[in-house]
N, C-alpha and C positions, 0 to 999 in steps of 0.2 A: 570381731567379725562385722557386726555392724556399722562400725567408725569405717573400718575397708567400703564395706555396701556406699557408702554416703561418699566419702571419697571419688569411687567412682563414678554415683551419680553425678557431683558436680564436674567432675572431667568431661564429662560427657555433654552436659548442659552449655561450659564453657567453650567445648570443640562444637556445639553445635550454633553455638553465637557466633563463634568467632565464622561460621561458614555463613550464617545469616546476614552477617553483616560486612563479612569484607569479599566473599566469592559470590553467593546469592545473584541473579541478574535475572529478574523477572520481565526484564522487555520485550515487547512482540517482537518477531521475526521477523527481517525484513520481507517488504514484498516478494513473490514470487508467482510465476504462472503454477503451479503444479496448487498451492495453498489456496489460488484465487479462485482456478476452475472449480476444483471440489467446495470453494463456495458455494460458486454462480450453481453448480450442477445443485446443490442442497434445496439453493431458493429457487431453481427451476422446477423440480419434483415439490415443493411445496405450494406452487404456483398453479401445478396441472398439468405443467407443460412436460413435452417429452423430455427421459436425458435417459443418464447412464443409471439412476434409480429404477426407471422401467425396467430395464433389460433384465436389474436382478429380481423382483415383483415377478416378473414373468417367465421365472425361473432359468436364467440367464445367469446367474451370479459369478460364476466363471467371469464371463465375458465384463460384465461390471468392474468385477475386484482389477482385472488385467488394465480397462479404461484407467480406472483412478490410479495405480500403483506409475503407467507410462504417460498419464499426461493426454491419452487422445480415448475419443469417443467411440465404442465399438458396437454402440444401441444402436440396432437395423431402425428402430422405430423412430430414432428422435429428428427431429425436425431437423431438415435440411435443405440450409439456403444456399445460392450457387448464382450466378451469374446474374439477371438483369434482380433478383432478389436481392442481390446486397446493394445494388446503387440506390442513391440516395442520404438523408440524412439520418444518424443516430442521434440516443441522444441516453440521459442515464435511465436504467431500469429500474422501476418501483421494488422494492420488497429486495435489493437484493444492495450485499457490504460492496459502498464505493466509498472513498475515504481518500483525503488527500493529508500526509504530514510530513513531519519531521522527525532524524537519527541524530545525536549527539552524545559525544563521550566528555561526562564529567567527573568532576574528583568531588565527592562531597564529604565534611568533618563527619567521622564516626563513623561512616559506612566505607569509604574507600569509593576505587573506580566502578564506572557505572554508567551506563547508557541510557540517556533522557529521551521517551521516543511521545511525541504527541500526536493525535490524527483527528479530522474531523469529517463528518460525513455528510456537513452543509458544502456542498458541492454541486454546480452546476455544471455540465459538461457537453459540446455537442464534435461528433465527427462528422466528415463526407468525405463518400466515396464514390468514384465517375465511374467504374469499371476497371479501371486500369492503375489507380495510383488517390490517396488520398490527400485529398486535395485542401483538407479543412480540419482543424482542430481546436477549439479554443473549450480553456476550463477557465473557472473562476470557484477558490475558495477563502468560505468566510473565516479566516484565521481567530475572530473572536472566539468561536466555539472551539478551537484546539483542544483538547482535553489527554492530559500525560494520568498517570499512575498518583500524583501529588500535586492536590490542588491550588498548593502554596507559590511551587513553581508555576503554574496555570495564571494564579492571578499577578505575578511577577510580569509576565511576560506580556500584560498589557500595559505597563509604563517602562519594563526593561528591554531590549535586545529586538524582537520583532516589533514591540512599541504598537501592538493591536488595537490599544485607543486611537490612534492616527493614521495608522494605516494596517486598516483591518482587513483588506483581501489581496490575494495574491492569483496573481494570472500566468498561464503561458496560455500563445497563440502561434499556432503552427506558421514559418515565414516561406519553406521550401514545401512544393509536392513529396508526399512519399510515395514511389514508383513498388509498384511490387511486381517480382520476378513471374510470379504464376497468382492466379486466382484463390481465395482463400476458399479453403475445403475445411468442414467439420471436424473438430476432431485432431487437426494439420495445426502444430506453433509456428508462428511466423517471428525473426526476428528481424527488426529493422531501425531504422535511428530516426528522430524526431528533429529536425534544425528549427528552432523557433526561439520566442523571446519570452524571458522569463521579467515580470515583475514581483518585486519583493521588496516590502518595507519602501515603498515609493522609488524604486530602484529598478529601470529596466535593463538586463543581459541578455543578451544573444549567448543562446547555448545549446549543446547537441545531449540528447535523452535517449540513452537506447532502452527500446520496448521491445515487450515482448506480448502477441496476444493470440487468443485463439478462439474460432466460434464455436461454441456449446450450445446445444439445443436452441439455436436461432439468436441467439445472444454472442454477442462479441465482448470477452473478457481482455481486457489491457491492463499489464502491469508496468512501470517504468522509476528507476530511478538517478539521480544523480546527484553528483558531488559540487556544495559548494561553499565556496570561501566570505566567511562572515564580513569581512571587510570592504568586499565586492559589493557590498549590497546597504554598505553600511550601516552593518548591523553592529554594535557595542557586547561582548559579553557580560550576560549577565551577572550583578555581584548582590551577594549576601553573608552573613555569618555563617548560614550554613553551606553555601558554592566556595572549593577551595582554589576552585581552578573551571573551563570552559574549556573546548578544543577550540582551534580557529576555523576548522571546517566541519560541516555537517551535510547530511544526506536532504533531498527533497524526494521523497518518495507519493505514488500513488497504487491505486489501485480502482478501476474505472469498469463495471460493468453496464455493456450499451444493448440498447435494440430500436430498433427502424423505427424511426417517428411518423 
């Protein structure tokens, strides 16, 4: 009986490696508006400032849970900008997750397939808005601090693939106005496409980013990401004994929480 007992212990041990290490996939999630708001909304009610935490506090919780479950703000109390309030320049918010990185699917020895996702939240970022159409965009991130799940890969990737020793920041700068159909309302996702130029790895592309953002308690959350091809930029896949393989394309993702400078 007990040779049985042990038996199945190691089955068990070995089904649970074999998931540890060939299914397992512990990478963040890609950006999203729904993940980003209940950020911003977290570090606003930390902040003082109104959100959708008031509402439930002030025994609203109903009204709370239905905001965060839909994605829009149902707090009577939280701050609300509108019209000659939003014109003007943004720029990033203190205290709250802005983060610019990267998504990539690799093959590594002993683990199997797997998603490399890096992000950094030395980021510089400013909007503008005229009333009618945004008129201004540019980020700047410092690719040296990237930071993934393994920091082996991390210090690779300043003499491999992004090559962060030489060229340690990456820019887009909005090139087209983004025209918006109606005025942005609290609580309201707006989706719209970004046409600007991307730099990367001393590599500048013209390319389209559709975002998605929305104001939360006086704060303007934007998430955006897109797809691109290592080649285009050239960029080298990274090689080691333990990299069995690289995709050729990867994601540039961010996530940008702004308020009126």
């Amino acid at each position: 009986m007990m040779a049985i007992g042990a038996a199945a212990a190691v089955l068990v041990v070995a089904a649970f490696g074999g998931w540890y290490f060939l299914i397992r996939d512990d990478a963040p999630a890609a950006v999203n508006l729904a993940d980003a708001v209940a950020s911003a909304s977290e570090a606003t009610a930390v902040s003082g400032l109104p959100s959708t935490a008031t509402a439930e506090a002030s025994g609203t919780a109903e009204a709370a849970s239905t905001a965060t479950a839909t994605g829009t703000t149902a707090d009577p109390t939280a701050t609300a900008l509108s019209g000659a309030d939003l014109v003007g320049t943004w720029t990033l918010a203190d205290g709250t997750e802005s983060f610019v990185g990267y998504r990539i699917a690799e093959e590594l020895a002993r683990v199997g397939a797997a998603t490399a996702v890096g992000r950094t939240s030395d980021v510089s970022a400013t909007l503008v808005y005229d009333g009618a159409a945004i008129t201004s965009v540019e980020i700047e991130a410092n690719l040296k601090t990237l930071r993934s799940d393994d920091d082996r890969r991390d210090g690779q990737l300043e003499r491999q693939a992004l090559e962060t020793n030489q060229f340690p920041t990456a820019t887009f700068s909005l090139t087209e106005a983004i025209v918006l159909e109606s005025e942005p309302a609290e609580g309201v996702p707006i989706a719209v496409t970004a046409v600007g130029e991307l730099t990367l790895h001393g590599v500048t592309r013209s390319v389209s980013i559709p975002l998605e953002g929305q104001l939360v308690g006086g704060r303007v959350v934007v998430v955006g990401s897109t797809v691109i091809t290592l080649a285009d930029y050239e960029i080298d896949a990274p090689t080691s004994i333990a990299v069995l393989s690289v995709a050729e394309d990867g994601t540039f993702e961010f996530q940008l929480v702004f308020e009126r400078a």
